[in-house]
Backbone as JSON Lines, residues from 0, in Angstrom:
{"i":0,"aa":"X","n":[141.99,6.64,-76.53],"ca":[142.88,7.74,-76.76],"c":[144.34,7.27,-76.81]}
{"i":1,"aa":"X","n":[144.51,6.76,-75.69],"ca":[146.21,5.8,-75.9],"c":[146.55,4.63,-77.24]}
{"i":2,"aa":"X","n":[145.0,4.05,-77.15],"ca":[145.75,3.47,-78.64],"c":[145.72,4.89,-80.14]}
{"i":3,"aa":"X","n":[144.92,5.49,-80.01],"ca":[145.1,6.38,-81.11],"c":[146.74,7.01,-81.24]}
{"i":4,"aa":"X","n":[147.35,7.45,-80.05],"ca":[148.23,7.93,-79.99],"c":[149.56,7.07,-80.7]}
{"i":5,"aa":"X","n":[149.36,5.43,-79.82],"ca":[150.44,4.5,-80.43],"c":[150.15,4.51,-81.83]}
{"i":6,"aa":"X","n":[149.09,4.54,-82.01],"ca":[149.02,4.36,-83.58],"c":[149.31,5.24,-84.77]}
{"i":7,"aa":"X","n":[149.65,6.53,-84.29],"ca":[150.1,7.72,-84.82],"c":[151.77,7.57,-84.79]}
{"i":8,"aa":"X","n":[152.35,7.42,-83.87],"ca":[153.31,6.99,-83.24],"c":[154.2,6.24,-84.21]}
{"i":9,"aa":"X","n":[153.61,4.95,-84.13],"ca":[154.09,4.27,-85.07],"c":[153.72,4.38,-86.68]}
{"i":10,"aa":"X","n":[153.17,4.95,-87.21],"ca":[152.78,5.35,-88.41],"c":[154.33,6.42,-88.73]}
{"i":11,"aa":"X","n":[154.49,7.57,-87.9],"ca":[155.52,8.54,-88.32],"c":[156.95,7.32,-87.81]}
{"i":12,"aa":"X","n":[156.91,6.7,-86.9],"ca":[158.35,5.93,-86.74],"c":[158.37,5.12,-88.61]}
{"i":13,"aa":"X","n":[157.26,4.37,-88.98],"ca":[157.44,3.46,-89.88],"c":[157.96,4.19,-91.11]}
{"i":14,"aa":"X","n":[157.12,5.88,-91.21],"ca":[157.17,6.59,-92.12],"c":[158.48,6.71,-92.79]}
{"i":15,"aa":"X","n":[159.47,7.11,-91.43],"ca":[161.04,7.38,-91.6],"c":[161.55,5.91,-92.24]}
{"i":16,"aa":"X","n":[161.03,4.67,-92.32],"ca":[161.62,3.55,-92.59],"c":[161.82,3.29,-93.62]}
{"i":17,"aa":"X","n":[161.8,3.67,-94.64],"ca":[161.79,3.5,-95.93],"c":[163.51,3.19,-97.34]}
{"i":18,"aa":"X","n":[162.82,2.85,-97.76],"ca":[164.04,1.83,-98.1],"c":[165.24,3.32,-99.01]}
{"i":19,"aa":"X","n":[166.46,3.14,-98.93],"ca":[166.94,4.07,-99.58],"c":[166.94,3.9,-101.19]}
{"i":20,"aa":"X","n":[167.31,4.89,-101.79],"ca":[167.62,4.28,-103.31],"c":[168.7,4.25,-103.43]}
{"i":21,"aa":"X","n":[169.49,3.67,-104.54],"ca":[170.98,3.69,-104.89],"c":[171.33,4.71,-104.79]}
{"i":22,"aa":"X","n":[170.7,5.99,-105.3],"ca":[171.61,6.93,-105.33],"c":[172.04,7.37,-103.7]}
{"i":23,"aa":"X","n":[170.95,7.32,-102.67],"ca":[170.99,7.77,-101.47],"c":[172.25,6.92,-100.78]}
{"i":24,"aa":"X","n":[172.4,5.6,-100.91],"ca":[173.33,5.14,-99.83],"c":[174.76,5.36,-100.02]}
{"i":25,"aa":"X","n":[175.28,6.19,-99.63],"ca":[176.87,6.18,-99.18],"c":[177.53,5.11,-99.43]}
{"i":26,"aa":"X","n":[179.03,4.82,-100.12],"ca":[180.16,3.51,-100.23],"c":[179.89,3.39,-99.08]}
{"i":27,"aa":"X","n":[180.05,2.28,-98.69],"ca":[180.53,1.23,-97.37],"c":[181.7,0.79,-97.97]}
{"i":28,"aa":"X","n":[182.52,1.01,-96.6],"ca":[183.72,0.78,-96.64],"c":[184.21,-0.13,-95.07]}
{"i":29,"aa":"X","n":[184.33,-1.3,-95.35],"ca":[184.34,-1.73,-93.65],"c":[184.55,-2.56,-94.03]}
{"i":30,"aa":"X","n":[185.84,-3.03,-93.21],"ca":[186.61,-4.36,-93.41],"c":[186.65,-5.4,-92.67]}
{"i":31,"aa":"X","n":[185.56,-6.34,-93.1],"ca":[185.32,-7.61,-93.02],"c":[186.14,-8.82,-92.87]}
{"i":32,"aa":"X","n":[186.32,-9.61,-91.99],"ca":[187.38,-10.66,-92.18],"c":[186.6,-11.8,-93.42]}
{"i":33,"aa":"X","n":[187.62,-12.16,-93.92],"ca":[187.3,-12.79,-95.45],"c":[186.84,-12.24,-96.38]}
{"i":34,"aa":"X","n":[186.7,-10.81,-96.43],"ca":[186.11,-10.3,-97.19],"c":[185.11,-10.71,-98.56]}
{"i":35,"aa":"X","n":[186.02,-11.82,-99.44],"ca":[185.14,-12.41,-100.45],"c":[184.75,-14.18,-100.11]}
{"i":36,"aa":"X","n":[184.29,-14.64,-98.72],"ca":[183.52,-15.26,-98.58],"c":[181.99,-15.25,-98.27]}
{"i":37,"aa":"X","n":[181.54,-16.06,-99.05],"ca":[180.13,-16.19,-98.93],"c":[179.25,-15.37,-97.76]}
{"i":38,"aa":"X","n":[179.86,-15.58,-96.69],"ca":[179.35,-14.92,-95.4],"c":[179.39,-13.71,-95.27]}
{"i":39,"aa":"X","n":[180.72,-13.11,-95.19],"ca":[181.22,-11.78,-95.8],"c":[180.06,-11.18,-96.7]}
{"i":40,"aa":"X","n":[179.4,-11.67,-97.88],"ca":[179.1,-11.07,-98.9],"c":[177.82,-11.29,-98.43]}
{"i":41,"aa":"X","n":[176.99,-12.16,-97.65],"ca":[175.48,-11.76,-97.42],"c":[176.02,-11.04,-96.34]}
{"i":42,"aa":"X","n":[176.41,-10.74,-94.92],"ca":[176.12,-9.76,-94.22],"c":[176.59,-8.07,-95.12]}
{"i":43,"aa":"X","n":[177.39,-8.15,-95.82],"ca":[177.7,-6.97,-96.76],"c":[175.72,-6.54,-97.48]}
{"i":44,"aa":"X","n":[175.7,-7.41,-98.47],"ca":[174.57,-6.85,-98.99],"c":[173.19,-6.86,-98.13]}
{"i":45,"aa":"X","n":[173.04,-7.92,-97.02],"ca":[171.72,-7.85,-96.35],"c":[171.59,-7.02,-95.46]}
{"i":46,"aa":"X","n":[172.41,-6.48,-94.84],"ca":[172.73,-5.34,-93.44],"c":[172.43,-4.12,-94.01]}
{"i":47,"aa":"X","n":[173.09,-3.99,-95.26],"ca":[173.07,-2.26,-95.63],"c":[172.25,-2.11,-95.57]}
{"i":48,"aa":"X","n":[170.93,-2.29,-96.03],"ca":[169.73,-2.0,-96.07],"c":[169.02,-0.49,-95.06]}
{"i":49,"aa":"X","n":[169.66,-1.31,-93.46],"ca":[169.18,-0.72,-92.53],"c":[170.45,0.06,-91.76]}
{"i":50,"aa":"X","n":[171.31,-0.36,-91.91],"ca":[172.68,0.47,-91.04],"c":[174.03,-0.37,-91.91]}
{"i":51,"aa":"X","n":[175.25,0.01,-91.32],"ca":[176.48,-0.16,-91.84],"c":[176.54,-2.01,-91.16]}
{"i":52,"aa":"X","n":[177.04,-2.53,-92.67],"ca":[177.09,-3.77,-91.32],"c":[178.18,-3.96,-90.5]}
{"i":53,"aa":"X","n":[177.9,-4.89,-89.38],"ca":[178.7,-5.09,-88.12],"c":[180.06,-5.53,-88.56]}
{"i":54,"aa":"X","n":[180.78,-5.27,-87.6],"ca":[181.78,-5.8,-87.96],"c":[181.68,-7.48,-86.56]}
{"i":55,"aa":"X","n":[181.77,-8.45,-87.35],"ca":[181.76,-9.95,-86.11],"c":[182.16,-9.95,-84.76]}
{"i":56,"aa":"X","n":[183.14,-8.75,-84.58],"ca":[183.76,-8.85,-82.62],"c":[183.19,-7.89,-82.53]}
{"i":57,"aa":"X","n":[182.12,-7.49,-83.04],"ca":[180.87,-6.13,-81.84],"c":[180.57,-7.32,-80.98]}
{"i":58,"aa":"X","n":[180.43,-8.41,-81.0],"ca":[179.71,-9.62,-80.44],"c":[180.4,-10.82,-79.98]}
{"i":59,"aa":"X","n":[180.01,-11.46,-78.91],"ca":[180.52,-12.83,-78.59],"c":[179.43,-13.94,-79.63]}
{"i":60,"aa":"X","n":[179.97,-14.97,-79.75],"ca":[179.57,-16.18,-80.44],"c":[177.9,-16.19,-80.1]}
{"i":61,"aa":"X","n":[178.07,-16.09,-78.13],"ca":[176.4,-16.68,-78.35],"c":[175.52,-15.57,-78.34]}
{"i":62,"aa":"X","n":[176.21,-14.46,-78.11],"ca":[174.89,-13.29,-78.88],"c":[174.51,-13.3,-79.94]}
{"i":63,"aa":"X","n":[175.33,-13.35,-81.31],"ca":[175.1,-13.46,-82.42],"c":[173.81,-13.99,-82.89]}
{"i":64,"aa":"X","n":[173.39,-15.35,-82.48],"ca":[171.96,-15.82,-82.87],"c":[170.61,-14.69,-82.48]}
{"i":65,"aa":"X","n":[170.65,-14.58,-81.02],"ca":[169.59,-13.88,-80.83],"c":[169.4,-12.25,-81.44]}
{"i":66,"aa":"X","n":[170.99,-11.55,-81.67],"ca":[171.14,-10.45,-82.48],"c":[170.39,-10.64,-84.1]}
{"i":67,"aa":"X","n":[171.12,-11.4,-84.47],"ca":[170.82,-12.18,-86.26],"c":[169.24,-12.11,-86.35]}
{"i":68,"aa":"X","n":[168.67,-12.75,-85.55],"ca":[167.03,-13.32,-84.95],"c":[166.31,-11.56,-85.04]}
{"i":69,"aa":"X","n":[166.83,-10.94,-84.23],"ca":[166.42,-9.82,-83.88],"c":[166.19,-8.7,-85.44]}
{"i":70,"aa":"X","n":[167.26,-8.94,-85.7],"ca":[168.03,-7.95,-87.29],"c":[166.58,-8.8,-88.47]}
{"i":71,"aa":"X","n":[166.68,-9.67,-88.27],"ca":[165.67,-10.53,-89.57],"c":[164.27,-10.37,-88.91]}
{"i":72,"aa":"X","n":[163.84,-9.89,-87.84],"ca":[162.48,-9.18,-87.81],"c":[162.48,-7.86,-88.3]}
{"i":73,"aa":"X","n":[163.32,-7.14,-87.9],"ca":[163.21,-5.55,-88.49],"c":[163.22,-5.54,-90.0]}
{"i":74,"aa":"X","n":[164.0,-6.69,-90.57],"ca":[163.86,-6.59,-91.73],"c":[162.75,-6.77,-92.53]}
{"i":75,"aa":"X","n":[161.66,-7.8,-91.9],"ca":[160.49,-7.93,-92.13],"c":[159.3,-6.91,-91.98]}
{"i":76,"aa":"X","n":[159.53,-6.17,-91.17],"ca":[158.93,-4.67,-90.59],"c":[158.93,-3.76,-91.69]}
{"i":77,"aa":"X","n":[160.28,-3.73,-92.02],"ca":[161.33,-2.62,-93.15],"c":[160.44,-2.73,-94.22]}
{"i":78,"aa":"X","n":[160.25,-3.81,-94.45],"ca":[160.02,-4.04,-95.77],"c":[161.07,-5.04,-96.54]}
{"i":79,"aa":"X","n":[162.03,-5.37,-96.18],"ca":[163.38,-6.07,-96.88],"c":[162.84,-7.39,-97.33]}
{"i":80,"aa":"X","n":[161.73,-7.96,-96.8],"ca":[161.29,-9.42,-96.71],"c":[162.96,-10.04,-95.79]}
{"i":81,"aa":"X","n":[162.71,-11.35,-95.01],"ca":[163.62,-12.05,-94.21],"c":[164.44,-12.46,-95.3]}
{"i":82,"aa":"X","n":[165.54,-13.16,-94.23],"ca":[166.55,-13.86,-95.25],"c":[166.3,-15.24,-95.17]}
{"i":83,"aa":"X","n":[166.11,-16.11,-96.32],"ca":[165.98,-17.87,-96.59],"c":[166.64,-18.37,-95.33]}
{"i":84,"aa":"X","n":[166.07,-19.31,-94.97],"ca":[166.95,-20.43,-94.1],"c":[168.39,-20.21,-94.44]}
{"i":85,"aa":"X","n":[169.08,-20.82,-95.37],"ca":[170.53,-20.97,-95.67],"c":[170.94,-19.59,-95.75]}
{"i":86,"aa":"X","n":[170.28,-18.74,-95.56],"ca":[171.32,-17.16,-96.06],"c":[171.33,-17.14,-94.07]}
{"i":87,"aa":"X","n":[170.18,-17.16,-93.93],"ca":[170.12,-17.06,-91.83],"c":[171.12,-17.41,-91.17]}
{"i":88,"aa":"X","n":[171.39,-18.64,-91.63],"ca":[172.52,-19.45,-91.21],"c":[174.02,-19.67,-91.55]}
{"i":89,"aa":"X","n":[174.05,-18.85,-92.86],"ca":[175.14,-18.73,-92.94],"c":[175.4,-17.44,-92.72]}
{"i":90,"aa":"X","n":[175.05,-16.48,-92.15],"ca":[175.25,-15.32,-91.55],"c":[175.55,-15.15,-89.98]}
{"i":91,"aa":"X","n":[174.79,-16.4,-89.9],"ca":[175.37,-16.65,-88.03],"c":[176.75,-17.41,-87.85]}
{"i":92,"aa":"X","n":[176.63,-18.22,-88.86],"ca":[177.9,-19.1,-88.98],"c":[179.28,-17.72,-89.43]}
{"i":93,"aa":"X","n":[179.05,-17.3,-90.09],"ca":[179.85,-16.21,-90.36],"c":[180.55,-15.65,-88.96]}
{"i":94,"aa":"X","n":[179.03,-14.59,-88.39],"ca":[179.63,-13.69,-87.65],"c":[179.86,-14.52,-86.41]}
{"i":95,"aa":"X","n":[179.52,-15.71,-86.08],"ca":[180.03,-16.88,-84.88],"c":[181.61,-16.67,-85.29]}
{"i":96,"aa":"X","n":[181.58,-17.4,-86.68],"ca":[183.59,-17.52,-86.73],"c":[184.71,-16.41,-86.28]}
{"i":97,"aa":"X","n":[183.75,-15.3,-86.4],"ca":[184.92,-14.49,-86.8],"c":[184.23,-13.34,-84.67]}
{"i":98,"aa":"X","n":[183.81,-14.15,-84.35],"ca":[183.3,-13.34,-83.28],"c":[184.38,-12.91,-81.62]}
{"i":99,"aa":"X","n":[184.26,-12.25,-81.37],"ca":[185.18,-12.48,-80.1],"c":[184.63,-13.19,-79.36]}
{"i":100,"aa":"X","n":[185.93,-13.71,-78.09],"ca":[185.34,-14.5,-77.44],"c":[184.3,-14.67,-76.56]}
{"i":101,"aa":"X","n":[183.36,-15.97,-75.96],"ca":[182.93,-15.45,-74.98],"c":[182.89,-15.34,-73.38]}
């Protein structure tokens, strides 16, 4: 009976997960340090997906990995498929640079 329930459970949580279409997502407007660097521009397009992306001082340096880590499973969940090695890493390298301290 308890697994039937989780399994209902998560069926209506996954239900709501669904990817938006262009027309649905709202401008993002959020100002990024570097705006037109590389880093800048994958957390811009890989974040929206699921929420507004971060801005780098929500976080100290060494949260960032296990946050990043965390964000690229849901994305796999989502449906987004993960991000390549080099996009992973340069998204940590990103929000590391520009992170507050720790």
């Amino acid at each position: 009976m308890t697994h039937r329930i989780a399994v209902i459970l998560l069926t209506v949580v996954l239900a709501g997960c669904e990817k938006p279409t262009a027309e649905q997502r709202a401008p993002i407007d959020i100002d990024l340090p570097e705006p037109e660097s590389a880093g800048a521009k994958l957390v811009m397009s890989k974040c929206i997906g699921c929420h507004v992306p971060p801005r780098p001082d929500m976080h100290t340096r060494s949260e960032w990995p296990g946050i990043v880590h965390r964000m690229q499973n849901y994305r796999v969940v989502k449906g987004y498929g993960g991000l390549l090695e080099p996009e992973f890493k340069r998204v940590i390298e990103y929000l590391q640079n520009h992170a507050k301290p720790d």
